[in-house]
N, C-alpha and C positions, 0 to 999 in steps of 0.2 A: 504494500500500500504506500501510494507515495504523500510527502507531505501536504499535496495540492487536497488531495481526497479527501483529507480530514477534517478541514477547513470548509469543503462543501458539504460532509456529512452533516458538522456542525451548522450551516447556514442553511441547509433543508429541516433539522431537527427545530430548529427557531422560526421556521417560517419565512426567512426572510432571506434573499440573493443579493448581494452587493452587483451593483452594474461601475459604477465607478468610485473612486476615492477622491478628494481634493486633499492631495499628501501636503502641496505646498502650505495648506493653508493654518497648519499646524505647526508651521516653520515659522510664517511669517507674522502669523496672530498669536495671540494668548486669547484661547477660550476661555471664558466667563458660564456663560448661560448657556443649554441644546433644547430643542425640541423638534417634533417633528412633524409632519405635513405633507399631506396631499397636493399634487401636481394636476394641473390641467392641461392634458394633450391629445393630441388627434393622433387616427388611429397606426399611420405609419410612423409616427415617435415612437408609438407602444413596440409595433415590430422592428425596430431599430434598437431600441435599448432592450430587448429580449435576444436580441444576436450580442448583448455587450458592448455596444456604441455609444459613447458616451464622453462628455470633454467637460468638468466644474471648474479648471482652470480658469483665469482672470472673471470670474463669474461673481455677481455678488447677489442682492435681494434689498428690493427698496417698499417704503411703505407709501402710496400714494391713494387720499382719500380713503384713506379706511381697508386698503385692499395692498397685500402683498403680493410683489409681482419679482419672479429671477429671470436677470437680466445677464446675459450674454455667455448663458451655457450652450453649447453646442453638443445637440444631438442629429449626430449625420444624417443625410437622404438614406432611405429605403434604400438599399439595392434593386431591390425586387418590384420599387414603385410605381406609379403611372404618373401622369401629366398632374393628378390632384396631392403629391407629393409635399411636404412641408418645406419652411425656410429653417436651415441647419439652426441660428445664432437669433432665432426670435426672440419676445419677452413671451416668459408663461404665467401664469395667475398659481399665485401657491394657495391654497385650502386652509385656512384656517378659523376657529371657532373666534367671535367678535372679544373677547376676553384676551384671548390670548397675542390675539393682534394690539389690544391697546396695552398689556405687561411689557410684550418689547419693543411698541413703537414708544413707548417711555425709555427702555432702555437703550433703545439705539439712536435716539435724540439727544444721548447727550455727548460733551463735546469727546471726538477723536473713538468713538464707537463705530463698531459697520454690523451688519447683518452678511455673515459669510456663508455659502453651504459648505458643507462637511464632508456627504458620503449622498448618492442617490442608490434606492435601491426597491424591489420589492418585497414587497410584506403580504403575504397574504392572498398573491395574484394584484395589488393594486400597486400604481406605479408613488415612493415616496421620497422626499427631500431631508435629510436632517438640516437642519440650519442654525448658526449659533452666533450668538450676539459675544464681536469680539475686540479686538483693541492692538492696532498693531505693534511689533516688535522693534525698538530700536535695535542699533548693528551690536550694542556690547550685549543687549539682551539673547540675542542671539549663539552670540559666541558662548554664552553663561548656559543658555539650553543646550548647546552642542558638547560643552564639556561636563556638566553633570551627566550628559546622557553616555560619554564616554566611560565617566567613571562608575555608574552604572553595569553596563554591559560589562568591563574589566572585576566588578564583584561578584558579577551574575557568574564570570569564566574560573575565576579559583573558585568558587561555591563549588562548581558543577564537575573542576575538578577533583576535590578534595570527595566526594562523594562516589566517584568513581572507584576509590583507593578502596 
């Protein structure tokens, strides 16, 4: 069994299939706050992100009039589609309950916040967004996550040796 399997056992046992990750944005933000949300798309999005087509990169999520909308995710054209095909880098309308829209249009109103997504993915057969209200990294910040995260892993390696013996 290789490592990849285990990781989809696990994401069928929960329900839910990752279609893509936004790794940068775990780099470049400090997350605060997640939650999660329903996507609105048309149907060749749906068979495009069920083959794994998916891009959250420079993508963010803004709150306008009362209604959350992610702006400049790219999910590719259908292979397989006709003339009534989508536009890859639309805006899409995210789902959310009116509560929960004014907790982080509170929070992402304030100064040097954004609304990032996270991970898009399926839950259940429906297509969903995490998205998280976050705050970006200056460069020494940076460097200070990249070497805790060093000395991390170097604990995690004697740990895993010493248990070996």
């Amino acid at each position: 069994m290789a490592k990849g399997d285990k990781k989809d056992k696990k994401a069928e046992a929960d329900g839910t299939v990752n279609v893509c990750r936004n790794r940068r944005a775990l780099h470049e933000y400090e997350i605060s706050d997640r939650i999660e949300c329903g996507i609105v798309l048309v149907g060749t999005e749906v068979k495009s992100l069920r083959d794994g087509h998916a891009n959250l990169e420079d993508s963010y999520a803004r709150i306008d009039n009362d209604e959350v909308f992610l702006i400049g995710a790219e999910i590719p054209e259908y292979l397989y589609g006709n003339r009534a095909n989508h536009k890859p880098k639309r805006t899409r309308k995210l789902l959310l309950h009116r509560r929960e829209i004014n907790k982080f249009a509170g929070k992402a109103s304030e100064k040097g916040l954004t609304l990032v997504p996270l991970r898009l993915y399926f839950k259940d057969g429906k297509a969903k967004v995490e998205i998280a209200v976050a705050k970006g990294k200056q460069a020494h910040d940076k460097r200070e996550s990249m070497k805790s995260a060093d000395a991390k892993r170097d604990i995690d390696r004697v740990l895993a040796s010493r248990r070996k013996r």
